[in-house]
C-alpha positions in Angstrom: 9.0 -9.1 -19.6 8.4 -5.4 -18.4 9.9 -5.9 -15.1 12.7 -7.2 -13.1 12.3 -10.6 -11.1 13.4 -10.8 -7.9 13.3 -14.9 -8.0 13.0 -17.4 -10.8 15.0 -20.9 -11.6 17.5 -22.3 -9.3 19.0 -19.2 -8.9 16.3 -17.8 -7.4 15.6 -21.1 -4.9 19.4 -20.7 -3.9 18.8 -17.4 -3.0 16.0 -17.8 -0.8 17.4 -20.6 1.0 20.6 -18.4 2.0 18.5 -15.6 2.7 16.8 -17.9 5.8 13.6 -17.5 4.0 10.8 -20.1 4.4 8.3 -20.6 1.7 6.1 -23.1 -0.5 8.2 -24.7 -3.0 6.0 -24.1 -5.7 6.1 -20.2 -4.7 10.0 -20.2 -5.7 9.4 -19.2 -9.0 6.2 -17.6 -8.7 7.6 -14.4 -7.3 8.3 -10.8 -9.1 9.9 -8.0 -7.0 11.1 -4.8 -8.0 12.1 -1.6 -5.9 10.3 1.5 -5.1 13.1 3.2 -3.2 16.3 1.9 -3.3 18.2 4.2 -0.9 17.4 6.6 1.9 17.9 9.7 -0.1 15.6 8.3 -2.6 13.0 7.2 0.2 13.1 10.9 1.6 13.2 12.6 -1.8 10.2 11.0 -2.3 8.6 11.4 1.0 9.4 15.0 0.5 7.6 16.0 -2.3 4.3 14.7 -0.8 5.2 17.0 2.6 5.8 20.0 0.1 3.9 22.9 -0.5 1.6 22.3 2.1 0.7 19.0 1.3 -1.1 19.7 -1.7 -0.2 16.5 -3.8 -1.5 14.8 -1.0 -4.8 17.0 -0.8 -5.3 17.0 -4.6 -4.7 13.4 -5.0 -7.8 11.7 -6.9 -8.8 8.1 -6.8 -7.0 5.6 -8.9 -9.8 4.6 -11.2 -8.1 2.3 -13.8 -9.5 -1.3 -14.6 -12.2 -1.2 -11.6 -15.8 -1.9 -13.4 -16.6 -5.6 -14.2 -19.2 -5.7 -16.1 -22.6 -7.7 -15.2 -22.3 -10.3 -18.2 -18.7 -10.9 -17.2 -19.1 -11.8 -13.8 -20.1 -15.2 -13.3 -20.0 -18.1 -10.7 -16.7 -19.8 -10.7 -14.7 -22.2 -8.4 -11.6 -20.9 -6.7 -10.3 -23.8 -5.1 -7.7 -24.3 -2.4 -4.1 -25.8 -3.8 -2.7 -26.6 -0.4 -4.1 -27.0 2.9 -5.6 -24.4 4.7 -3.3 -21.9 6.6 -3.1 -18.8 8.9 -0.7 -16.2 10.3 -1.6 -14.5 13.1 -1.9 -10.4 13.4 0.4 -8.8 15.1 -0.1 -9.1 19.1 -3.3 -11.3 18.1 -3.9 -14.8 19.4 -7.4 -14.3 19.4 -9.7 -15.9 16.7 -12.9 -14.7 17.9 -15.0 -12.6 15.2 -17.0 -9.9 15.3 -20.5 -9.5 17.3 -21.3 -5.8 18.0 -23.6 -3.6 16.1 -20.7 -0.9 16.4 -17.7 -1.6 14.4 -14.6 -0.4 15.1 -12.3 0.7 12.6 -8.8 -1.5 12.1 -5.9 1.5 12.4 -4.5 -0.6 10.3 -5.9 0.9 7.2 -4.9 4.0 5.3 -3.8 4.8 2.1 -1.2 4.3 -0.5 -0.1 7.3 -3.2 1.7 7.7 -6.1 2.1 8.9 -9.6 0.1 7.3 -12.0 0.7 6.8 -16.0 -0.9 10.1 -16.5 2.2 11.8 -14.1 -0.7 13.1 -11.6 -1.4 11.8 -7.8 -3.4 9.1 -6.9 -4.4 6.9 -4.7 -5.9 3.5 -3.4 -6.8 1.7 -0.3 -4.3 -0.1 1.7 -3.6 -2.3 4.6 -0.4 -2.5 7.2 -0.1 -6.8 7.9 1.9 -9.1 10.0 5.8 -9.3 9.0 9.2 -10.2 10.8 10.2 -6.7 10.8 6.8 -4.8 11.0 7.5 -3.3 7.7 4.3 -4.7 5.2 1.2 -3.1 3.4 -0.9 -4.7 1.4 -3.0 -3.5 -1.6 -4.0 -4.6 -5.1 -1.6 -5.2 -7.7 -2.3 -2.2 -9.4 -1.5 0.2 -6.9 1.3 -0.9 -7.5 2.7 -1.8 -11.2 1.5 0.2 -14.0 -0.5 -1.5 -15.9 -1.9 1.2 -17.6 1.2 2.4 -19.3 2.4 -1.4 -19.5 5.3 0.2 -17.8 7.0 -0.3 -14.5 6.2 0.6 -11.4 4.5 3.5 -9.8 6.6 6.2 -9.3 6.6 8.0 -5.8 4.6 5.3 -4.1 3.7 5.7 0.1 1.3 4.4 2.8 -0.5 6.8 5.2 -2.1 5.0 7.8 -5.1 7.2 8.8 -4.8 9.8 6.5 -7.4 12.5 6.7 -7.0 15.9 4.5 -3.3 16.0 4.6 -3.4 15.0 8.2 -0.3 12.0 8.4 -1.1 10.8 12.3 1.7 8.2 12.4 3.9 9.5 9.6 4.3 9.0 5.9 6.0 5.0 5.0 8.0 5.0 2.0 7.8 1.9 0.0 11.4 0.3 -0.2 10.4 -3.1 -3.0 6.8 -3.8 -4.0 6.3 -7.8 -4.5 3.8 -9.7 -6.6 3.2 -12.6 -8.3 4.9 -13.5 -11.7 1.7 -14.4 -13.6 0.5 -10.4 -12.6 3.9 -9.3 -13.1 4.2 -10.6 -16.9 0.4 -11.2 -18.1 -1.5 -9.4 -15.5 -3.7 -12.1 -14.5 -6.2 -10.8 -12.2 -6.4 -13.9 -10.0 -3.0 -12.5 -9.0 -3.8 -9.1 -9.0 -2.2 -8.3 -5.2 1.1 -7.1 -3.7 3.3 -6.8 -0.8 5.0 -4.0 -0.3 8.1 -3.7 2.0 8.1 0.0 3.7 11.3 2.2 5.8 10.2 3.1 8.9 8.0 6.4 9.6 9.1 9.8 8.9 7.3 13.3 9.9 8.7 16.8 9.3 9.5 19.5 11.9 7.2 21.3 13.1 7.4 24.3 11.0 7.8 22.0 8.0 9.5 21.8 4.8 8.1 24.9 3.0 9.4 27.1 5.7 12.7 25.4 5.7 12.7 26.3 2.2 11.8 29.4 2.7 14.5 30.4 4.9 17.0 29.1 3.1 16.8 31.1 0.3 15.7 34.7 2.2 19.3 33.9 4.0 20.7 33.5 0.5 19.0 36.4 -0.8 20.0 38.8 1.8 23.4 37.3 3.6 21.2 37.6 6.9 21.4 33.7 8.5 20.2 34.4 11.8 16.8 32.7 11.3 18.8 29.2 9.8 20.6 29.4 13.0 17.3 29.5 15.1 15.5 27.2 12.8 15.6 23.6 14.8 15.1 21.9 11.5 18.5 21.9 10.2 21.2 19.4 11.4 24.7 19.2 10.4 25.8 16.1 7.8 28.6 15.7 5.8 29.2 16.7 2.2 28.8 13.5 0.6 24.7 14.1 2.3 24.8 17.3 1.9 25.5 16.7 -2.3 22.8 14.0 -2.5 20.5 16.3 -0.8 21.5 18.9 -3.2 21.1 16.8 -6.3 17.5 15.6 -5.1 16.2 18.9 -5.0 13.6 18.7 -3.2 15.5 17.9 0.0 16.4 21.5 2.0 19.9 21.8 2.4 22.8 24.6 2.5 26.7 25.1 3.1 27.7 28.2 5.2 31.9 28.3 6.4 32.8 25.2 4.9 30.2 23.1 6.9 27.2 21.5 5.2 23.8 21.1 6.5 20.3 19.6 5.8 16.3 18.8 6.3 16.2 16.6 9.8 13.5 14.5 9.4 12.2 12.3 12.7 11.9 8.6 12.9 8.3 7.7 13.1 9.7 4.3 13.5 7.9 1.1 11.9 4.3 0.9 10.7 3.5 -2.2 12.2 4.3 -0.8 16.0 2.4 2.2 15.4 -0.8 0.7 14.2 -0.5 -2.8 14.1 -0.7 -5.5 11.7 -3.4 -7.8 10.5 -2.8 -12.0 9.9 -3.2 -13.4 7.0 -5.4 -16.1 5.3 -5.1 -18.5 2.6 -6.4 -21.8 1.3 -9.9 -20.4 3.1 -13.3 -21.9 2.8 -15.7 -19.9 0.2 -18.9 -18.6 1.9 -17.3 -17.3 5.6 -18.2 -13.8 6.5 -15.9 -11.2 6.2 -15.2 -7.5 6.8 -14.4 -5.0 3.6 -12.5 -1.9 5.0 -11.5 1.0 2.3 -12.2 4.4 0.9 -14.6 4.3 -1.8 -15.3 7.3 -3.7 -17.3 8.6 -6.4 -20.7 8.0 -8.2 -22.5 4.6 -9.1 -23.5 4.4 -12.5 -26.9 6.2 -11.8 -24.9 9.4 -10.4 -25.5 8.9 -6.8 -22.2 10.2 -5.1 -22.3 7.8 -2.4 -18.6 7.9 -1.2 -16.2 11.0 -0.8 -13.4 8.8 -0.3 -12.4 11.0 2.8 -13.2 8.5 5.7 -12.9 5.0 5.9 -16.1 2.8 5.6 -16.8 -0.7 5.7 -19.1 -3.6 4.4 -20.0 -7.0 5.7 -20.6 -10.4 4.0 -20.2 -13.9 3.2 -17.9 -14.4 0.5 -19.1 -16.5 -3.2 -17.1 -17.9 -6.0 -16.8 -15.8 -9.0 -15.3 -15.7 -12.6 -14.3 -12.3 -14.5 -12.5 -13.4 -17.7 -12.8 -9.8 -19.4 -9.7 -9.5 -16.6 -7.9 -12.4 -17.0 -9.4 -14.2 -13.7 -11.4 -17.1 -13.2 -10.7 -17.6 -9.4 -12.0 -14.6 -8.0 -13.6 -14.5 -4.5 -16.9 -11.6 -4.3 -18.7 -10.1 -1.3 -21.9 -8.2 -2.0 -21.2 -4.9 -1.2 -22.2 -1.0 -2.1 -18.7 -0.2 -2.7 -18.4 2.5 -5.5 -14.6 1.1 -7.4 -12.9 4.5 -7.1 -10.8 4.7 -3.7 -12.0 1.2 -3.4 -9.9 -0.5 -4.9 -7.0 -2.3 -2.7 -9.6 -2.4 0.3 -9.1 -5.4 2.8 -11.2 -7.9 3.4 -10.7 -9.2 6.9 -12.0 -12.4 7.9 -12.5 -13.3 11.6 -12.1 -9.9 12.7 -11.8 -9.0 16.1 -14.0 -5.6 17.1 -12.6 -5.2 20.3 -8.8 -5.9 19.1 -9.6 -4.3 15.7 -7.4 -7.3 14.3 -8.1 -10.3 11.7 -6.6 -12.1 8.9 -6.3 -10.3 5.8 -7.7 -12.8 2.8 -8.6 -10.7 0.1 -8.2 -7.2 -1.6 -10.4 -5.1 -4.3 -9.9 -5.1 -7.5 -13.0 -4.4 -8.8 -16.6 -3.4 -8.9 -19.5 -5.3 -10.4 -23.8 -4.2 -10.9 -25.0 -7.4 -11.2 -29.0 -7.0 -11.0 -28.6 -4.2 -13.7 -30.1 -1.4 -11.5 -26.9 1.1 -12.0 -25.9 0.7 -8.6 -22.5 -1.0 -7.4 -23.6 -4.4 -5.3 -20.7 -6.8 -5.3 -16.9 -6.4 -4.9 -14.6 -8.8 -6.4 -11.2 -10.3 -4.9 -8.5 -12.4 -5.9 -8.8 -15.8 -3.9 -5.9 -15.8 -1.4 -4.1 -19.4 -1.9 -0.9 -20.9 -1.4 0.8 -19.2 -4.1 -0.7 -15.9 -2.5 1.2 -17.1 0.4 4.5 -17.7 -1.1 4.8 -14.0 -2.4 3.7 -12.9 0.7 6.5 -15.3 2.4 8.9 -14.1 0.0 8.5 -10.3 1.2 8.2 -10.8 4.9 11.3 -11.6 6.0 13.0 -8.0 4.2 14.1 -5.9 6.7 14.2 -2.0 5.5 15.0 0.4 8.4 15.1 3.9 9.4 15.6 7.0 6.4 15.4 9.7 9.3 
């Protein structure tokens, strides 16, 4: 077992039942969790170096690519098949179930993207999706934006959300991911019918103005020279105690300094939660196969003739009715697909929206990339595959939603 689990046994039911936490019974010990960023310092540490050096591990990010082609002879029909009754949770601020009619669709601000350090210690990243929670705190992707299967390790390392992020541009803030949650069966044998996750996020942060390379900056010219008038102009800097100023200190990455026996550091601003800033879609499980529904994510790259059809800068979208589907080259035999021109780089962790709402821009979420398939043999991308969203798919879910995490600023 490569990770930690969050539940499991009678332990783990007792837990949940004294945390308040309502889910499926079956779903006790179905759950793996395992933290991202465990404190604040951490959480800004990490948000810290994606604002450094002028974004640039943002800006050179590439597209997660691992495990994304199914190949043609590998994709097949199949039956997902509902294990419990059929079941909804509303978007947040959404009573509405209408779907969508007009020609024009309009993009869910819900979507953005999640980065981190892959196996091979360079940024990436993959689409992502903010969704419904008690605290306003959840993104939702594909399990392997999140656990590292590659390496057959742990978790990614470094791992945010950036809901409409645009060339280093972080509108609503940068979300650090507090615990990622995901099925056992993923967790331990990486079946892809359980290749999704939950991930709990702190609250917003953005920068000062000026940012964190100038604070840098004039830290050490003022060290350099003994001259500290520009730290005392700088309105980045606010006064902490040494205990703050030592864990900045030891992170590194974190601007702080110590001047006449008072300590100061980086003041970063509260964003607050991802859910109040761009909303949250509902989600679905225990659905009917064949319903229409919206695919929302960044595909980048080439099909398998070389047409680059995606730059993986702007968020695009696909429409169609869902079909069964079997891919047991990746463990899964319970996969949902869409036909779709999706390329797999960027692609993956897209959401797939069903009823969605153009004018509120809000549906349920009941599926996420995690693959690519051509299946007429013509070298260009035509279906996307999903894991089928059931009740077990709602009992990690249930397990995560209820985890508060709070503000880091």
């Amino acid at each position: 077992m490569k990770r930690t689990l969050a539940f499991g046994g009678l332990v783990a039911t007792a837990g949940l039942l004294a945390a308040g936490l309502s889910v499926p019974a079956q779903a006790a010990s179905d759950v793996a969790s395992a933290p991202l960023a465990a404190t604040g310092i951490q959480a800004k540490s990490i948000a810290a170096f994606w604002f450094s050096e002028r974004m640039a591990n943002l800006i050179n990010a590439t597209p997660y690519t691992v495990e994304t082609k199914v190949a043609a002879k590998h994709l097949s029909k199949g039956g997902p098949s509902a294990d419990s009754k059929p079941g909804v949770v509303p978007a947040i601020g959404d009573e509405k179930k209408s779907a969508a009619k007009s020609k024009n669709v309009n993009l869910p601000k819900t979507t953005g993207k999640v980065f981190f350090i892959g196996a091979d210690h360079k940024p990436h990243w993959c689409s992502a999706t903010s969704v419904q929670s008690s605290y306003h705190n959840m993104v939702a992707t594909a399990g392997h934006c999140v656990y590292d299967t590659a390496s057959n390790a742990s978790t990614m390392n470094k791992w945010v959300f950036i809901p409409g992020y645009y060339q280093g541009k972080t509108p609503w803030g940068i979300y650090v991911g507090k615990t990622a949650y995901t099925h056992y069966d993923y967790d331990v044998y990486e079946d892809g019918d359980r290749d999704y996750a939950f991930v709990t996020v702190y609250n917003g942060i953005k920068l000062p103005p000026n940012g964190l390379d100038e604070a840098w900056a004039i830290i050490r010219k003022a060290l350099r020279t003994g001259d500290w008038s520009e730290v005392e102009k700088y309105v980045g800097f606010k006064e902490v105690d040494k205990a703050t100023f030592e864990a900045y200190d030891k992170a590194k990455q974190l601007p702080a300094y110590a001047r006449d026996g008072k300590y100061y550091a980086l003041k970063f601003t509260d964003a607050g939660r991802l859910g109040d800033n761009v909303g949250g879609q509902g989600l679905a499980y225990n659905q009917k196969i064949g319903q229409p529904v919206f695919v929302f994510g960044y595909p980048s790259g080439s099909h398998p003739d070389g047409n680059y059809a995606f730059t993986g800068k702007t968020l695009k979208w696909s429409y169609g009715k869902t079909f069964a589907a079997q891919a047991p080259a990746i463990k899964a035999e319970e996969l949902q697909a869409v036909k779709s021109s999706f390329t797999g780089e960027g692609a993956l962790g897209s959401a797939w929206l069903l009823k969605y709402n153009n004018g509120r821009r809000l549906g349920y979420l009941n599926g996420v990339t995690i693959g690519v398939s051509d299946t007429d043999g013509n070298d260009r991308y035509d279906t996307s595959v999903s894991p089928y969203f059931d009740g077990e798919t709602y009992g990690v879910y249930s397990a995560a939603k209820n985890n508060w995490s709070g503000s880091i600023a």
